[in-house]
Residue frames as qw, qx, qy, qz and C-alpha x, y, z in Angstrom:
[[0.126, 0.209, -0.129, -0.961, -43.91, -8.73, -18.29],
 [0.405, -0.152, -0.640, -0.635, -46.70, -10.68, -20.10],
 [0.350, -0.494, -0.786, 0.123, -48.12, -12.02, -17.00],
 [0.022, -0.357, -0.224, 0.907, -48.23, -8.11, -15.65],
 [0.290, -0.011, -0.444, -0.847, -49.85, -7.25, -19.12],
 [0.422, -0.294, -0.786, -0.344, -52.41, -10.24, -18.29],
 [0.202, -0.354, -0.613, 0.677, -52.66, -9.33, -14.38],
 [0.043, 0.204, -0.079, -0.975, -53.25, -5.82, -15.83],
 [0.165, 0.016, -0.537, -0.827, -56.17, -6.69, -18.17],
 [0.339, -0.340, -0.877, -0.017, -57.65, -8.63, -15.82],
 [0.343, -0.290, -0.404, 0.797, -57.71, -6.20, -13.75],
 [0.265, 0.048, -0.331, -0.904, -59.44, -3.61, -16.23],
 [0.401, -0.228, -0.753, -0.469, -62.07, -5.77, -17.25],
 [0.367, -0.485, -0.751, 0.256, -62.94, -6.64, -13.84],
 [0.065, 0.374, 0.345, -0.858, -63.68, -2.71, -12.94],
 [0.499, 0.063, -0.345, -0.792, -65.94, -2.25, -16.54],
 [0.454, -0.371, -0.795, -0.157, -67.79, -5.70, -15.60],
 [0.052, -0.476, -0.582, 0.657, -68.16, -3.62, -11.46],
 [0.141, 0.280, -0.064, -0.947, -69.13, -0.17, -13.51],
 [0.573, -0.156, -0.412, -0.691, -72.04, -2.04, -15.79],
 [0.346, -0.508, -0.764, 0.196, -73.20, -4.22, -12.37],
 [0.115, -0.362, -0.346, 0.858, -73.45, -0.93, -10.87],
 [0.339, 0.106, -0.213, -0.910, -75.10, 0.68, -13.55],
 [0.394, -0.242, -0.875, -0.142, -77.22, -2.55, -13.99],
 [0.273, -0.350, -0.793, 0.417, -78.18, -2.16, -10.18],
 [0.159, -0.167, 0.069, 0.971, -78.61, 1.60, -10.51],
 [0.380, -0.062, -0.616, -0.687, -81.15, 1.03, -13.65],
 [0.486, -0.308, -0.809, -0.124, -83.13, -1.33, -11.53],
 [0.251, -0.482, -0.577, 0.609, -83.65, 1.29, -8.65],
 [0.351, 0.147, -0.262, -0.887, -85.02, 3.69, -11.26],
 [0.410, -0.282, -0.715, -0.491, -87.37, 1.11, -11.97],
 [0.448, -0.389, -0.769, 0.237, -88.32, 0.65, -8.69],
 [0.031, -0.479, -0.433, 0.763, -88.93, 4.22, -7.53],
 [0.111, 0.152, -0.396, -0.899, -90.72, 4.61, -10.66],
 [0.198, -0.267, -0.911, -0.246, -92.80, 1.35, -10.65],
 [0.093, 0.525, 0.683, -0.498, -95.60, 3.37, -7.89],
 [0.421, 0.508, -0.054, -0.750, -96.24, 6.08, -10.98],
 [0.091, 0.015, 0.757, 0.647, -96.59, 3.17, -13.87],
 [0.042, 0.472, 0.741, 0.476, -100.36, 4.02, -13.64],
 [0.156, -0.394, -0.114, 0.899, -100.33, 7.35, -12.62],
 [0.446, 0.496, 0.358, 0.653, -102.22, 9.55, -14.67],
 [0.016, -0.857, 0.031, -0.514, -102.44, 12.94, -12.61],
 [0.627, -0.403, -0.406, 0.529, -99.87, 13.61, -9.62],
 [0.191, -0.839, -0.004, -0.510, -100.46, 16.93, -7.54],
 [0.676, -0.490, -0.397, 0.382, -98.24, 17.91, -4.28],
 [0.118, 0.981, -0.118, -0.097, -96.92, 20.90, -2.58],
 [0.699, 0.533, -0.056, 0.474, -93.61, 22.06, -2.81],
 [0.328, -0.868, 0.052, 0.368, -91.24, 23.66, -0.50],
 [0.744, 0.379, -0.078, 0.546, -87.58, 24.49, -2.96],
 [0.349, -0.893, 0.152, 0.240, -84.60, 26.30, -1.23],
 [0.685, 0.639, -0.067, 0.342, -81.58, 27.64, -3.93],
 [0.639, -0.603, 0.067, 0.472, -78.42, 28.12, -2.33],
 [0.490, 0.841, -0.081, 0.217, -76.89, 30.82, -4.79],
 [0.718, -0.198, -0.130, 0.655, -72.97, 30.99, -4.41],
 [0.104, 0.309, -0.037, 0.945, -71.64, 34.20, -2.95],
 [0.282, -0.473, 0.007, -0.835, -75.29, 34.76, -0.85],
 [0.068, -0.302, 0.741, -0.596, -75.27, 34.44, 2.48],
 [0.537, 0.077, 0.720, -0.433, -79.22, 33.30, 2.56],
 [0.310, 0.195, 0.866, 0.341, -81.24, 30.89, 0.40],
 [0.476, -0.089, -0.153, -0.861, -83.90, 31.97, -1.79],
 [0.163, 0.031, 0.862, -0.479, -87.03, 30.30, -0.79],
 [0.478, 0.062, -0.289, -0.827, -90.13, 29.93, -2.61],
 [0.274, 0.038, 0.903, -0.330, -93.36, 27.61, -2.01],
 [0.498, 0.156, -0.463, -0.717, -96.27, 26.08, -3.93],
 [0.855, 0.181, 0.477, -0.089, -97.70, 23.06, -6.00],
 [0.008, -0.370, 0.826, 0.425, -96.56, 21.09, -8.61],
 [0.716, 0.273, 0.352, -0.537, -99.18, 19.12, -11.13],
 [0.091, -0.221, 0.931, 0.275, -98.08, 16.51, -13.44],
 [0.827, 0.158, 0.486, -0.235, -101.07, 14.79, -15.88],
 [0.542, 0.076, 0.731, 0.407, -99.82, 12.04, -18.61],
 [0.391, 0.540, 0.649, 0.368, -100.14, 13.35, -21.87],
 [0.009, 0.868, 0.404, 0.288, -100.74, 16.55, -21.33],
 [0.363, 0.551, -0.360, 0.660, -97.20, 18.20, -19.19],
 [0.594, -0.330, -0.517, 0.521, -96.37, 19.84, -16.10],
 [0.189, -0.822, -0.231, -0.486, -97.44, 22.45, -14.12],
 [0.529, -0.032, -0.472, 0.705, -95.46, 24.53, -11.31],
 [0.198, -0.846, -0.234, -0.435, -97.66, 27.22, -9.29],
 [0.386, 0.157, -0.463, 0.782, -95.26, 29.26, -7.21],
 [0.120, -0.802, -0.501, -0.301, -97.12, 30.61, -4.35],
 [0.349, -0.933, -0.004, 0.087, -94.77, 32.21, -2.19],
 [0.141, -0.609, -0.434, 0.649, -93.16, 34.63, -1.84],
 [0.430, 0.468, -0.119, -0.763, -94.84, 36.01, -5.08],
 [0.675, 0.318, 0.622, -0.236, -97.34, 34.30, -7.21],
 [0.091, 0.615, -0.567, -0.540, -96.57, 32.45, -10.55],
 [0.904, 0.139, 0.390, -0.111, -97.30, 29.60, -12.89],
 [0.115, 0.584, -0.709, -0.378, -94.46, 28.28, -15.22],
 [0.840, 0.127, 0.407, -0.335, -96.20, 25.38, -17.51],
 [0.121, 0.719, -0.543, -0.416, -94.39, 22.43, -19.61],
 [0.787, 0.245, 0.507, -0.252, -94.90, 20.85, -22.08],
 [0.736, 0.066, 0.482, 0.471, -94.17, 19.76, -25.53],
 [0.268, 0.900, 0.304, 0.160, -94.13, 23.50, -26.71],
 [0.341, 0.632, -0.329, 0.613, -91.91, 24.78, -24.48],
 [0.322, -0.461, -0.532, 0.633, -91.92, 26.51, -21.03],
 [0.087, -0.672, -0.389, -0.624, -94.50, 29.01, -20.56],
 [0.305, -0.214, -0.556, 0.743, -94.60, 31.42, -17.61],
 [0.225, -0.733, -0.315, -0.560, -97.41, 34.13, -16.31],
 [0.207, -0.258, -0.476, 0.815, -97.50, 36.20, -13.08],
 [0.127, -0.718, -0.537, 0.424, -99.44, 39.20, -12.01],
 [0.239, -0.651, 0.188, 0.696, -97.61, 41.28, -14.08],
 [0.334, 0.340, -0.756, -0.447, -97.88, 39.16, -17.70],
 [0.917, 0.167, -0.048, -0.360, -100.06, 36.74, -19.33],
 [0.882, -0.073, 0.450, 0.120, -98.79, 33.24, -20.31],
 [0.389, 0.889, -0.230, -0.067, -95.63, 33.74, -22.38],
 [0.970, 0.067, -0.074, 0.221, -93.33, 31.48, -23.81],
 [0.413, -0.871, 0.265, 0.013, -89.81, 31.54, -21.97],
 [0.703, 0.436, -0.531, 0.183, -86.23, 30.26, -22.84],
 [0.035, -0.705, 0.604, -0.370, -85.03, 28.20, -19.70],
 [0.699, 0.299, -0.648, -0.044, -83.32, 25.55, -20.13],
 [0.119, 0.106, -0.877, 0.453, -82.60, 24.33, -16.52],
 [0.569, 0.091, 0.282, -0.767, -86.50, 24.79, -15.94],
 [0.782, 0.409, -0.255, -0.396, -87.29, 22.53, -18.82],
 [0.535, 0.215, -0.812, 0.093, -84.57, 19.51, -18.20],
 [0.229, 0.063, 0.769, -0.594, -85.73, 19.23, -14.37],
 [0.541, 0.229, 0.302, -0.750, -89.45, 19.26, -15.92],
 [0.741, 0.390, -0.461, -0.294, -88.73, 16.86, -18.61],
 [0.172, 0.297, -0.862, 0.373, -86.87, 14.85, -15.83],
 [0.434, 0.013, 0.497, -0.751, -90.04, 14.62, -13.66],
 [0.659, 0.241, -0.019, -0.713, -92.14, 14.38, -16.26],
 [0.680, 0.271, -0.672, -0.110, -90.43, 11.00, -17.87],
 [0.089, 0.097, -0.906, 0.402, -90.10, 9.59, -13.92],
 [0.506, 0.191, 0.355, -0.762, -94.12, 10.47, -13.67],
 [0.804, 0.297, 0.014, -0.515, -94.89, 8.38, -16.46],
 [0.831, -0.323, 0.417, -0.175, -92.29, 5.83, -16.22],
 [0.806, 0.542, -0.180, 0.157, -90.05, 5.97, -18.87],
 [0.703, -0.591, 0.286, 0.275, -86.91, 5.03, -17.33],
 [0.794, 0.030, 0.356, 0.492, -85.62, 4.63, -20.45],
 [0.326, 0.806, 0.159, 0.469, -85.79, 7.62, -21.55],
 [0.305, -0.917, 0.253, -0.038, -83.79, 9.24, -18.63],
 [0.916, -0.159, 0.292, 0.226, -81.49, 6.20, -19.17],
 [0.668, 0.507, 0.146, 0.526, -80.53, 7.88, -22.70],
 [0.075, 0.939, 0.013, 0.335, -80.26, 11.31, -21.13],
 [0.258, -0.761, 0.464, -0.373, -77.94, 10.45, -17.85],
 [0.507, 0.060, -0.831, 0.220, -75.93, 7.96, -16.09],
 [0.788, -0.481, -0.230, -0.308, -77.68, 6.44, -13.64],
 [0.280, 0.041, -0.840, 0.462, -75.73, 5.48, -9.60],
 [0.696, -0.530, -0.477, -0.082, -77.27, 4.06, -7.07],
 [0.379, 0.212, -0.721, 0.540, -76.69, 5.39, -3.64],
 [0.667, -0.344, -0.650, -0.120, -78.86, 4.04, -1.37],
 [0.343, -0.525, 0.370, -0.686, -79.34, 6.22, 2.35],
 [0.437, -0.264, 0.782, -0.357, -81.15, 2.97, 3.92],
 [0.219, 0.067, 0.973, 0.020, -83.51, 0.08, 4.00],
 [0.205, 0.670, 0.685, -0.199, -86.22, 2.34, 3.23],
 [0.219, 0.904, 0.017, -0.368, -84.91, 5.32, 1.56],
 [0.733, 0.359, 0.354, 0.456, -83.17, 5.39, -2.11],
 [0.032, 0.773, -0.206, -0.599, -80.99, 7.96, -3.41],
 [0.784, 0.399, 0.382, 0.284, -80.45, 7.70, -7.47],
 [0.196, -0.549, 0.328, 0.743, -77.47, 10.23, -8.58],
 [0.743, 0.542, 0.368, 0.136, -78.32, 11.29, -12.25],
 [0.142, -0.707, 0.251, 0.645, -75.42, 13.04, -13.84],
 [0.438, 0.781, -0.032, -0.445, -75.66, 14.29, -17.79],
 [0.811, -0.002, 0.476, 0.341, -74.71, 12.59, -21.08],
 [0.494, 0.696, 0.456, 0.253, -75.59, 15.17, -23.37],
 [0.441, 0.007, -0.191, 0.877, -73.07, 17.86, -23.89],
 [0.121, -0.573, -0.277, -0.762, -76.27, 20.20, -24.20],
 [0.735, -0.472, -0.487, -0.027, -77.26, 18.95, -20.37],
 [0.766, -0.090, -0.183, 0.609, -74.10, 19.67, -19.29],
 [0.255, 0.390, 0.122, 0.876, -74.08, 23.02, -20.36],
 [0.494, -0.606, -0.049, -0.621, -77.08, 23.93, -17.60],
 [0.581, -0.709, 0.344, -0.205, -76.30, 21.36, -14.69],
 [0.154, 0.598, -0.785, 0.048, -73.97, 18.95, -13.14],
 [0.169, -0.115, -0.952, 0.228, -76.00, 16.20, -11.29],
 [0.735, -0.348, -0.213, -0.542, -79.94, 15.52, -10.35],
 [0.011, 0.016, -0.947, 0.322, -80.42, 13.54, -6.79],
 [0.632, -0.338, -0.413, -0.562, -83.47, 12.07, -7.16],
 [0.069, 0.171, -0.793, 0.581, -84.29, 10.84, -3.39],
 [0.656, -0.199, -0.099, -0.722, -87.63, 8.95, -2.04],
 [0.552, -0.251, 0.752, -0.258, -88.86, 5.75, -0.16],
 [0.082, 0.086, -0.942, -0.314, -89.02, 2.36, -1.74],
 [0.508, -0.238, -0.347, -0.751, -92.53, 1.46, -3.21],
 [0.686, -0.031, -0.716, 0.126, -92.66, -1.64, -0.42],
 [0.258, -0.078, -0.552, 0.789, -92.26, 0.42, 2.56],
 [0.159, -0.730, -0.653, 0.122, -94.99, 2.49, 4.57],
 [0.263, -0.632, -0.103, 0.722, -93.63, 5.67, 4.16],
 [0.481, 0.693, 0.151, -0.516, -95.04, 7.75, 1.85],
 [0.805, -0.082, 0.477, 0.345, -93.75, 6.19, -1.43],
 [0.521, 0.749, 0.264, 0.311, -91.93, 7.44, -4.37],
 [0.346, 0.454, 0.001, 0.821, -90.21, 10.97, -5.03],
 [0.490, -0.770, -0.330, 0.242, -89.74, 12.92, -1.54],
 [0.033, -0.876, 0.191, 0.441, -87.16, 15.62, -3.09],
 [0.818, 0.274, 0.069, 0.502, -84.48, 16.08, -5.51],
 [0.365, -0.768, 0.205, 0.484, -81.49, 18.28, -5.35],
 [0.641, 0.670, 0.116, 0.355, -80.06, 20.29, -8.79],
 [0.706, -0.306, 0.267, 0.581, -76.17, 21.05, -8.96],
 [0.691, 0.709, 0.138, 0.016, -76.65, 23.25, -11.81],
 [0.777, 0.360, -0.114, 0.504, -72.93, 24.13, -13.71],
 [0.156, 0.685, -0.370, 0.608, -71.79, 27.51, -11.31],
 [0.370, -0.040, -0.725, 0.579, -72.35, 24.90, -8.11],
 [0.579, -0.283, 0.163, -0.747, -76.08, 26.67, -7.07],
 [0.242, -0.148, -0.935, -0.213, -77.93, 23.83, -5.65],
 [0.506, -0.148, -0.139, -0.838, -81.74, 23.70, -5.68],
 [0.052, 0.188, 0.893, -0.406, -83.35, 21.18, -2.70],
 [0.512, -0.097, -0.245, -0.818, -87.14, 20.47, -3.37],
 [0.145, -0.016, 0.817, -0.558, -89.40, 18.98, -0.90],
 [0.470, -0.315, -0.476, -0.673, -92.72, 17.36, -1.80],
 [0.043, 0.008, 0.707, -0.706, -95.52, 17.09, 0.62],
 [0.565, 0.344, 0.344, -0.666, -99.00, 16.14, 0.52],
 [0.034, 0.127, -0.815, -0.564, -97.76, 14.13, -2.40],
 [0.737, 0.320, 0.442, -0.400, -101.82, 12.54, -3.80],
 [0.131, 0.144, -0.840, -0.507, -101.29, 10.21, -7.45],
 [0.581, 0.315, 0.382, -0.646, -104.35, 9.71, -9.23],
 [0.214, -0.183, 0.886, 0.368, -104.97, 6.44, -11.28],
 [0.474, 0.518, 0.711, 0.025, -108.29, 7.12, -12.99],
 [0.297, 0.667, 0.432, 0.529, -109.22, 9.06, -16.38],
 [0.345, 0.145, 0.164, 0.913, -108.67, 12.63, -16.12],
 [0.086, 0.724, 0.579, -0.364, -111.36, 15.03, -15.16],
 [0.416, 0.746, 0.290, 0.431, -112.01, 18.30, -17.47],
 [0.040, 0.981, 0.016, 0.188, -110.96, 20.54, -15.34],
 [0.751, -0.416, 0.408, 0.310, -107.52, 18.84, -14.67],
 [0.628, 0.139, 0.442, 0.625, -106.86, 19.22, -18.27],
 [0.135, 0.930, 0.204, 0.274, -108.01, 22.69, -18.38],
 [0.638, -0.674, 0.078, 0.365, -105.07, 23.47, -15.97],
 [0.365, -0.757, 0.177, 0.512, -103.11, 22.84, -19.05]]
């Protein structure tokens, strides 16, 4: 029985020493699909996003840009198939259309994806570290997948999992963030596609920070 008990404990330990290499390895492919924004200070691409709502037969579909500058938030400009801007930052989420002016908005799954971006745009790893476990799962030699799934019970409460998905900074293919996919808690999931990705690594221009 006491050698079982010891078999056993070995046995334990040896999966929480695999589960923090893993996380270990995990952490260190966040750094690495992060390490092409560490001097980032304005990223602009479009956007294609397709929402699979449960229960409806087709996706919604909607198309744009997406603007990111350090210091200063994140910008989403929806242009099809009706025109919007939804802008965040350390105020809130702010939204305007055709219909309404800029007007602060309460939505939370808008705001943790944009606060998710925003902290992989400017390279705090550690700060997504505190918010989500972190797996590695790796597609190939050239493409990374990073699974983020929620610590915070408040997280939880809006989705289930973030795939962050893009090419290693080493490789010729465009590098960085090439989509992510949101799980949110009723099992919608939201696929976003950048394109035309451009990262800019000098000073700011005025009318880049008039944006926001």
């Amino acid at each position: 029985m006491k050698n079982l008990c010891i078999l056993t404990l070995i046995f334990f330990i040896g999966i929480v020493s695999a589960e923090k290499d893993s996380g270990k390895d995990a952490q260190t492919r966040l750094n690495q699909l992060t390490s092409v924004y560490s001097d980032t200070t304005f990223f602009e691409a479009d956007f294609t996003q397709t929402k699979q709502v449960r229960f409806m037969h087709k996706p919604l579909v909607s198309s744009g840009q997406i603007k990111f500058a350090k210091n200063h938030g994140l910008l989403w400009i929806i242009e099809q198939p009706f025109q919007s801007k939804t802008w965040v930052n350390q105020q809130g989420v702010f939204k305007a259309n055709q219909f309404e002016d800029k007007k602060k908005v309460k939505d939370p799954q808008m705001k943790v994806v944009a606060g998710l971006l925003s902290d992989l745009f400017s390279s705090q790893v550690n700060k997504v570290a505190r918010k989500f476990t972190v797996s590695d799962e790796s597609t190939d030699d050239n493409m990374w997948q990073v699974t983020l799934r929620p610590d915070s019970a408040l997280i939880k409460k809006v989705l289930q999992s973030i795939e962050v998905i893009g090419a290693e900074s080493n490789t010729k293919i465009s590098q960085g963030i090439q989509r992510i996919v949101v799980t949110d808690r009723n099992d919608n999931v939201t696929e976003i596609k950048f394109s035309r990705i451009k990262r800019q690594h000098k000073p700011l221009t005025d009318q880049q920070i008039s944006d926001f």
